[in-house]
C-alpha positions in Angstrom: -0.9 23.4 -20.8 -0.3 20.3 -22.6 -2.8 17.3 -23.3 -1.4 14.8 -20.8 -2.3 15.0 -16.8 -0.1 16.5 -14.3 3.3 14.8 -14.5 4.2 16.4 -10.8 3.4 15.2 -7.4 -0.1 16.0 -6.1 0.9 18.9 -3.7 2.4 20.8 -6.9 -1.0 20.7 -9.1 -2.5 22.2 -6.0 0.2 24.7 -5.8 -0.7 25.6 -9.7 -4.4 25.7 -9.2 -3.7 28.3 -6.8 -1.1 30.3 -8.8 -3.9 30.1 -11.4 -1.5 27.9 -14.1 -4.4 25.5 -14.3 -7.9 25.1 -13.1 -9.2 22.2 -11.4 -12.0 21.7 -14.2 -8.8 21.6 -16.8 -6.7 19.1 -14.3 -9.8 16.7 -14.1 -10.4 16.3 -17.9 -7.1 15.6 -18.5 -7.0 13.1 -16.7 -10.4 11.4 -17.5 -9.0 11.8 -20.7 -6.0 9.8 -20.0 -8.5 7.1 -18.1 -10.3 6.3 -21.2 -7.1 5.9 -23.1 -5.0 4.2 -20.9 -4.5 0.1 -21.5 -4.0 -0.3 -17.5 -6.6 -1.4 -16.5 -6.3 0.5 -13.4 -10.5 1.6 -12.6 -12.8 -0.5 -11.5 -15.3 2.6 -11.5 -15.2 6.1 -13.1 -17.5 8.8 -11.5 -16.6 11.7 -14.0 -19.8 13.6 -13.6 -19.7 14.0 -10.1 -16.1 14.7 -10.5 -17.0 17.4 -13.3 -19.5 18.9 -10.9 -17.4 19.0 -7.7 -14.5 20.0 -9.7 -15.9 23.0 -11.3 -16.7 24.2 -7.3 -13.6 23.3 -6.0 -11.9 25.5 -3.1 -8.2 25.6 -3.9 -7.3 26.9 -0.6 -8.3 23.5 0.8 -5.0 21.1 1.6 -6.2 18.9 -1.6 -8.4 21.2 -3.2 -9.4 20.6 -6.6 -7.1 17.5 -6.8 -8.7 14.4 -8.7 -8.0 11.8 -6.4 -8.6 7.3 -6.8 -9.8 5.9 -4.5 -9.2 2.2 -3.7 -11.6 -0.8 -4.5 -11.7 -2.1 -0.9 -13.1 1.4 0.3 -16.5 2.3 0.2 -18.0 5.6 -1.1 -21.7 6.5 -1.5 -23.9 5.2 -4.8 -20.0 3.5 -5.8 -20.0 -0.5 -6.3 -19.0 -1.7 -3.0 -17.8 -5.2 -4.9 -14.7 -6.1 -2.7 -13.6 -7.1 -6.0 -15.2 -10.2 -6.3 -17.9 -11.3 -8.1 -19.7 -12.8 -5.2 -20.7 -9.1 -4.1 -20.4 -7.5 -8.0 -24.2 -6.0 -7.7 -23.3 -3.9 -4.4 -23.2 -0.3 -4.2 -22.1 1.0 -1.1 -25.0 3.7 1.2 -22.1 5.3 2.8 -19.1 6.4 2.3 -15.6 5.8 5.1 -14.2 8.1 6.9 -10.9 8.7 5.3 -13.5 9.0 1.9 -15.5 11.8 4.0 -12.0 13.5 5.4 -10.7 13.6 2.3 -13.9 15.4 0.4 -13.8 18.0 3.2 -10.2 18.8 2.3 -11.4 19.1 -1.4 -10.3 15.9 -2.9 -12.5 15.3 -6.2 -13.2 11.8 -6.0 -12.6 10.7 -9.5 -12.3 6.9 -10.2 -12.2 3.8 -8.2 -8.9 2.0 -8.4 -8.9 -2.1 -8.8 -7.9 -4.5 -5.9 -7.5 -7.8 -5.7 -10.6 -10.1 -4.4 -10.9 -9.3 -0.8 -7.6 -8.0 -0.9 -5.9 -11.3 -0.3 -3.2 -11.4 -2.7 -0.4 -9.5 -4.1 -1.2 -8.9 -7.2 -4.2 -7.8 -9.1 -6.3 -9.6 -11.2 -9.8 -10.7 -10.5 -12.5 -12.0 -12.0 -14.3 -9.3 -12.3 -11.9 -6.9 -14.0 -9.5 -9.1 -15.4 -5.5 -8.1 -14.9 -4.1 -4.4 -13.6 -0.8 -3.5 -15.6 2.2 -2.4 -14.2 3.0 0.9 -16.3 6.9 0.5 -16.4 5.8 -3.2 -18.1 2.3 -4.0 -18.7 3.0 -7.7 -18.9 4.1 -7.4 -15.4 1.7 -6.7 -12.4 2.0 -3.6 -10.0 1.1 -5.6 -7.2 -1.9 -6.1 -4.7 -4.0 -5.3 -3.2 -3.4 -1.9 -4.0 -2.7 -2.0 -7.5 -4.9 -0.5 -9.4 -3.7 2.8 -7.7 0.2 2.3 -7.7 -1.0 1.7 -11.6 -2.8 4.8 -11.7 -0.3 7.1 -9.7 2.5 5.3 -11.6 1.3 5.3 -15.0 0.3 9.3 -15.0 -3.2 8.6 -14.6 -4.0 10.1 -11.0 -1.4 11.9 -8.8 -2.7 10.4 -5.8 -5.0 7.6 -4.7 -5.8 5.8 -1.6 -4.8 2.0 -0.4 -4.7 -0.2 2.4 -2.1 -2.2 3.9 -3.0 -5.4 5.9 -0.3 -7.5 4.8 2.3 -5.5 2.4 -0.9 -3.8 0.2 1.0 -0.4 0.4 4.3 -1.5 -0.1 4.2 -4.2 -2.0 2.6 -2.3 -5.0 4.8 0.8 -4.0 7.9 -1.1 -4.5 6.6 -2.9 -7.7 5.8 0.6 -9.1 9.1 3.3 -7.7 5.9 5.3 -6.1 6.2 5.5 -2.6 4.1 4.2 0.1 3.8 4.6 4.2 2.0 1.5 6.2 1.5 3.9 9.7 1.3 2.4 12.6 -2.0 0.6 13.4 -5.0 2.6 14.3 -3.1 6.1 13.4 -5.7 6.6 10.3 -9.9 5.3 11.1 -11.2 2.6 9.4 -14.6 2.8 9.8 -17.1 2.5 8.9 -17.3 -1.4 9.3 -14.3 -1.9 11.6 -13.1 -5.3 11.8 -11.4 -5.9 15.1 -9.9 -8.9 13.7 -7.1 -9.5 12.8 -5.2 -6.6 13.9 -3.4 -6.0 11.0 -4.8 -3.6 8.4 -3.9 0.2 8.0 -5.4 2.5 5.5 -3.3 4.8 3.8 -2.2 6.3 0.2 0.2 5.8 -2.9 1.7 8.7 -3.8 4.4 10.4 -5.5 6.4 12.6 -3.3 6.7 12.3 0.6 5.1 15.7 0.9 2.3 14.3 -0.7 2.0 11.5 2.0 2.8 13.6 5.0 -0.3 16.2 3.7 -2.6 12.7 3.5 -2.1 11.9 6.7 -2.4 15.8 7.8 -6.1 15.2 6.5 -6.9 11.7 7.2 -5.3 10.9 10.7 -7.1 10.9 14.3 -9.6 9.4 16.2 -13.0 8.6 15.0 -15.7 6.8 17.6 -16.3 4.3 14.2 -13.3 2.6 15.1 -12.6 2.0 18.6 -9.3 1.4 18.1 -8.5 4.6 16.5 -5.3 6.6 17.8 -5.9 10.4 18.9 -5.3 13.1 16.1 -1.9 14.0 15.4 -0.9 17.7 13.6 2.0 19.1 11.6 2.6 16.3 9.3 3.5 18.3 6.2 4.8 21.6 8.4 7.5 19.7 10.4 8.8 17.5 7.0 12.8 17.7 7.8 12.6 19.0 11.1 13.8 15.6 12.7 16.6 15.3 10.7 19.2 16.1 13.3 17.6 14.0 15.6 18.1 11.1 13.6 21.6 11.4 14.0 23.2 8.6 15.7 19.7 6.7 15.9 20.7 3.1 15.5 20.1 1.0 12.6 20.3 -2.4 11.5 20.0 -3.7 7.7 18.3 -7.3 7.3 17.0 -7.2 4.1 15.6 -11.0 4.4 14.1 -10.4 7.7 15.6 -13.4 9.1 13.5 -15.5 6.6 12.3 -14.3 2.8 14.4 -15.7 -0.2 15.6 -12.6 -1.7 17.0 -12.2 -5.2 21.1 -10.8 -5.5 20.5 -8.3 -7.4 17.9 -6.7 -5.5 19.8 -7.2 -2.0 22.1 -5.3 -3.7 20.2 -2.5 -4.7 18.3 -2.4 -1.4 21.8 -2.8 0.6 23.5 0.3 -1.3 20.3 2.6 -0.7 20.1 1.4 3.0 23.9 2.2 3.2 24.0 5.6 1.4 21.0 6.5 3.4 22.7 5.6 6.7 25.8 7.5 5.9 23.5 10.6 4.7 21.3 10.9 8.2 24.1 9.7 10.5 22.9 6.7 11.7 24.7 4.2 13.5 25.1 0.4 12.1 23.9 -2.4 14.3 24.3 -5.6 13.7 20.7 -7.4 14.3 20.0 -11.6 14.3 16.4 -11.6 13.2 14.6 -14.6 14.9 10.5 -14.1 14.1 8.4 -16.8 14.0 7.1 -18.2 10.0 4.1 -16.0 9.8 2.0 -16.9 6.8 -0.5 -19.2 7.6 -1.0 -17.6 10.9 -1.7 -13.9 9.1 -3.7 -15.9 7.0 -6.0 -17.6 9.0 -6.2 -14.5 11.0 -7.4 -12.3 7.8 -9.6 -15.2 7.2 -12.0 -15.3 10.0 -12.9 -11.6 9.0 -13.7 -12.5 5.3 -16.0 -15.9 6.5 -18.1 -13.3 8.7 -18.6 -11.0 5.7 -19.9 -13.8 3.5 -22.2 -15.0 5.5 -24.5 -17.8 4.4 -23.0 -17.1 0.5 -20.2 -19.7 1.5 -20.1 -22.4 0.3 -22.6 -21.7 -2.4 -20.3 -18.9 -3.6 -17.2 -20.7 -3.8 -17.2 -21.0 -7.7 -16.7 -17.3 -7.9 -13.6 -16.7 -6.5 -10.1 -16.5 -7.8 -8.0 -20.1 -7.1 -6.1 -18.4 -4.3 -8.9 -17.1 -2.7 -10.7 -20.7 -3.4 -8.2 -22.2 -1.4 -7.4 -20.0 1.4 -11.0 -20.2 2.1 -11.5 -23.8 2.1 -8.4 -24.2 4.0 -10.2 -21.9 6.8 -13.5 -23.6 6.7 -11.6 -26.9 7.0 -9.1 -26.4 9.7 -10.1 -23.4 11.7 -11.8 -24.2 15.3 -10.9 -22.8 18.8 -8.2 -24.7 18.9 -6.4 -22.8 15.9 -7.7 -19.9 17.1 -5.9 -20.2 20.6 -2.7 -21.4 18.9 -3.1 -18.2 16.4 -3.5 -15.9 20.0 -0.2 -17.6 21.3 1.5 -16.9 17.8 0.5 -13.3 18.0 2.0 -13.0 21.6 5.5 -14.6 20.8 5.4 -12.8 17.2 5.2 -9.5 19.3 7.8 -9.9 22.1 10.1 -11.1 18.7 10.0 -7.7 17.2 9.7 -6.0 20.3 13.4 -7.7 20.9 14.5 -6.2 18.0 13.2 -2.5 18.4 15.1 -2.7 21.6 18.4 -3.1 20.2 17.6 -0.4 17.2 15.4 1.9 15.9 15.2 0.8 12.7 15.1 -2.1 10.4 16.3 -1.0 6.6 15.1 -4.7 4.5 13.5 -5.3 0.7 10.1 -4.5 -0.4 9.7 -7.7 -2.6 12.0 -10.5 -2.8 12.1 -9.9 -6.9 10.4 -7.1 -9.5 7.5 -7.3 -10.5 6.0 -11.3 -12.0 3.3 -11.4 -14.5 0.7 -9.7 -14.5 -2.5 -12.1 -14.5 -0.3 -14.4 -11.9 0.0 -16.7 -10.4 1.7 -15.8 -7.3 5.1 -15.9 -7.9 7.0 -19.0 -6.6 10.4 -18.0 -8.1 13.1 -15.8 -6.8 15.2 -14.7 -9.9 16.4 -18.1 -10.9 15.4 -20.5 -8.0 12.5 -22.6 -7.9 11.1 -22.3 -4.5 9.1 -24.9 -5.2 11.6 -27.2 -5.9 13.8 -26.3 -2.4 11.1 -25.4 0.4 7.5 -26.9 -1.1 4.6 -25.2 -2.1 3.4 -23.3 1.5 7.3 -21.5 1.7 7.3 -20.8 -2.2 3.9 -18.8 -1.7 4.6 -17.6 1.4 7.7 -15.7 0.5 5.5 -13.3 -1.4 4.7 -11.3 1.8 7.4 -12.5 4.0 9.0 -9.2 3.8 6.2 -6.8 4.8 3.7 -9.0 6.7 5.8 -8.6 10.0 5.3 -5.0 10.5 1.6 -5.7 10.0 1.3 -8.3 12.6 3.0 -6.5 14.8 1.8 -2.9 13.8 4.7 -1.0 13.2 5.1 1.5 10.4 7.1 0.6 7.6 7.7 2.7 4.1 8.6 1.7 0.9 10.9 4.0 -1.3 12.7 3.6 -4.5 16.2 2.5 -5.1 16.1 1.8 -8.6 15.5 -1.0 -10.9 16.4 -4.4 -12.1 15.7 -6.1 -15.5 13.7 -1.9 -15.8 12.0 -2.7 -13.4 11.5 -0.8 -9.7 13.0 -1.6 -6.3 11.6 -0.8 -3.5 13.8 -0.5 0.1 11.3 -1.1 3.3 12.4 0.6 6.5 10.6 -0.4 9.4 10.2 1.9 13.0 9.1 2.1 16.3 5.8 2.3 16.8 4.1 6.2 16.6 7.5 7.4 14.9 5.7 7.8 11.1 7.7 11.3 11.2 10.7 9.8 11.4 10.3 7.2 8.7 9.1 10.5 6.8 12.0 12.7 7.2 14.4 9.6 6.0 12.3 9.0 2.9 12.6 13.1 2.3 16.4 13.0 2.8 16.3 9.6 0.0 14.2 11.7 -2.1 16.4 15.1 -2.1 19.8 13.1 -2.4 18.2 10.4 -4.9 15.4 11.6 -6.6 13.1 9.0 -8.2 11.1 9.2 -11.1 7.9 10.7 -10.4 5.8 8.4 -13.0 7.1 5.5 -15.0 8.8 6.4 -18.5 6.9 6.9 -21.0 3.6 7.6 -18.9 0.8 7.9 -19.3 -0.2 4.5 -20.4 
């Protein structure tokens, strides 16, 4: 026993509460400990005597029993604020909580804090203006990304060995690859997202940040499968954790193409680099075989965007535009952009985009079966923003205009949301100290196999499990 919180994954503190090394009551206070301490700002919300209480009746033989857990801004769980982040709903409390929230309680989660987002989770990185900025812990002048920062922050920094997230345009990723944690996007509808299922736009997944891949594969052993609250909901799928590194051998001459641009982000040298040597030494690990692959996808910013935004105008209602002072800039202006230029007429053209978007990746999952690419097009930028708009040295600015230059932020990930394949993120190592993440990108339904590469990376590379000198 020391005084910091569990430096291992999250399926290791589980595997000590059971050996008896530590108690669930012990693991929780450390941590709370390190909550109040830490200069993160990671926690939007921290519920320690409910944790206290359903720590000290935890059952250890439960997949995450006893484990304090974060969970993410953007989800919703009973008498928690239910503030999207944003000021304009900062008096909420939410009367129910989802159904990953309810899953995960029944596998024994303690639900400990709640992690910060960005406002409405439309940006990646995270500051708001209701909890000011979220620090990356390898640099906490330097943001850990968005939307799912305030849990890559908390998993990274040491606080929390697990926390959940949500992906709807790179919120998994992004932040995993800002933070060397790592982070699955599944395919969409594999995990519920209920209750209050949008079914617009299409594009967001729920999932976790987490330090190992075992810990990932065990999430979705508890979260996955079908649930009437979302229609769209794929049926329950077993034996995540059990058949980790069973596929190995049939990844063996799968086929394999690296485009670490995509076809269109403006990445920075030294992180192709990095990402290009992991993607290679991966390759040559597993077996696969090297395609070469032309990426032609259609520019998809504004068209994710408008998409995302016709959700976020039915949730505020008759606030807007009376509300409009309350947001952050970027949110300010997406949403005025929507309310200016979206009719039918957009939203046809958006339906056509989605259509030739699709058949564009489905070209490219016919000639491979998968797509090794960047996380982020540079580490981590600063941590109150704005969005970045430079690329190592290059001013996008300067050569595209301002719509590219902010649009290259999610160029990388956004893809495999519009088109709803799964996609990881894992670490292969830093720049300027700072993490890289490498994205692979599958077929759709073939999370197992994007889990058994990231276990191979993990066992030949090993990354750090928290960011040096944790916890912050």
């Amino acid at each position: 026993m020391t005084d910091q919180p569990w430096q291992g994954d999250a399926c290791s503190l589980v595997d000590a509460f059971r050996k008896g090394e530590i108690s669930p009551p012990e693991a929780l206070e450390l941590s709370l400990s390190a909550i109040e301490r830490s200069e993160l700002n990671a926690f939007s919300h921290v519920a320690a005597e409910e944790a206290r209480a359903a720590a000290a009746s935890a059952d250890t033989s439960l997949p995450f029993g006893g484990l304090p857990v974060g969970v993410k801004e953007l989800d919703i769980v009973h008498g928690w604020p239910d503030t999207e982040a944003s000021l304009v709903f900062a008096d909420r409390k939410a009367t129910r909580s989802s159904t990953v929230v309810n899953r995960l309680t029944a596998a024994g989660a303690v639900l400990t804090a709640q992690t910060t987002a960005s406002e409405f989770g439309g940006v990646n990185y995270t500051h708001t203006r209701l909890h000011g900025s979220t620090r990356n812990p390898w640099n906490p002048e330097r943001t850990p990304g968005g939307s799912s920062g305030g849990t890559a922050a908390a998993v990274s920094g040491g606080l929390l060995t697990l926390g959940t997230a949500g992906d709807g345009g790179g919120s998994i990723r992004i932040p995993a690859g800002f933070t060397g944690t790592f982070g699955l996007k599944s395919t969409f509808g594999r995990i519920p997202r209920g209750p209050r299922t949008h079914h617009t736009p299409l594009t967001v997944v729920l999932g976790c940040i987490s330090r190992s891949v075992r810990d990932t594969a065990r999430w979705f052993d508890v979260c996955n499968g079908f649930d009437a609250g979302d229609t769209l909901s794929l049926p329950r799928v077993s034996g995540w954790e059990r058949d980790l590194g069973t596929h190995v051998d049939d990844l063996r001459a799968k086929r394999a193409a690296i485009v670490i641009d995509i076809g269109d982000a403006i990445v920075r040298p030294e992180v192709v680099d990095r990402v290009t040597a992991g993607a290679e030494a991966l390759m040559a690990d597993v077996g696969l075989s090297r395609v070469d692959l032309v990426m032609k996808l259609p520019e998809a910013g504004f068209e994710w965007a408008m998409g995302n935004l016709v959700t976020l105008i039915g949730d505020l209602g008759d606030r807007y535009p009376d509300c409009e002072e309350l947001f952050t800039p970027e949110i300010q202006f997406a949403v005025n952009i929507a309310f200016s230029r979206f009719d039918l007429k957009m939203a046809g053209a958006n339906e056509m985009f989605r259509v030739a978007f699709n058949e564009s990746m489905a070209d490219a999952f016919n000639q491979v079966d998968f797509i090794f690419a960047a996380t982020n097009p540079d580490v981590a930028f600063n941590a109150a923003g704005p969005m970045a708009t430079t690329v190592g040295e290059r001013d996008l600015i300067a050569e595209f205009g301002f719509e590219r230059a902010l649009g290259n932020n999610g160029a990388l990930t956004m893809p495999a949301n519009l088109a709803g394949n799964p996609a990881v993120s894992i670490p292969v190592g830093t720049v300027d100290g700072l993490p890289v993440g490498m994205q692979i990108i599958g077929r759709h339904h073939e999370e197992q196999l994007l889990l058994d590469l990231a276990l191979v990376a993990e066992r030949e590379r090993p990354w750090p499990l928290v960011a040096p000198g944790s916890p912050h």
